[in-house]
N, C-alpha and C positions, 0 to 999 in steps of 0.2 A: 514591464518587468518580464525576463526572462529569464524560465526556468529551463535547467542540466536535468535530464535524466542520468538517477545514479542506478547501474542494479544494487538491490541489495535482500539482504537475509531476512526473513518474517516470520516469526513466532506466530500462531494464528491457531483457534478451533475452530474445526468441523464436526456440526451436528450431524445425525443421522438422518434428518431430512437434507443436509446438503448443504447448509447456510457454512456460510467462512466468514469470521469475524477477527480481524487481524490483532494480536493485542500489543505487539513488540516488534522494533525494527533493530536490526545487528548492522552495523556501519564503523567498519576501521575496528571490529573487537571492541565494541563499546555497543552497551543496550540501553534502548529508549523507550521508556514505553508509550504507548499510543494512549490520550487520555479519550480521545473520543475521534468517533469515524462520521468526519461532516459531509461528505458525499461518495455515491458508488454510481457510475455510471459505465457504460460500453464505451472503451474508444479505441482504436487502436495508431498509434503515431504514422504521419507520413514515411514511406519507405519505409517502415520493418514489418516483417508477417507476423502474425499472431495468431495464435489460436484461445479463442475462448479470450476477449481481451475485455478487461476490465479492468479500471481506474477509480483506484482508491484515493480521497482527498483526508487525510487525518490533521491531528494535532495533539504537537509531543509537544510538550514544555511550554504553552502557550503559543509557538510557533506550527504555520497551517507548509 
């Protein structure tokens, strides 16, 4: 299976130690909420620069 990177908008809080925990994804004007955040890892895609890159795996609606 192959996955499209879409950008898109992220509702998310940051603690004062620094933690970001995403809770809502904004896509076409429509919100999703995030029910649970199944992995955070470092990665940043072939050919695009990054800075500070991290990959978030969630799941809205049952769907990862």
């Amino acid at each position: 299976m192959t996955y499209q990177r879409v950008p898109l908008e992220v509702v998310a809080i940051f603690t004062k130690e620094g933690t970001f925990t995403p809770k809502k994804v904004i896509f076409n004007d429509e919100e999703f909420d995030i029910i649970r955040v199944k992995s955070v890892r470092k990665y940043c895609p072939p050919g695009v620069g990054c800075f500070a890159p991290t990959e978030y795996t969630v799941i809205i609606d049952s769907h990862e």
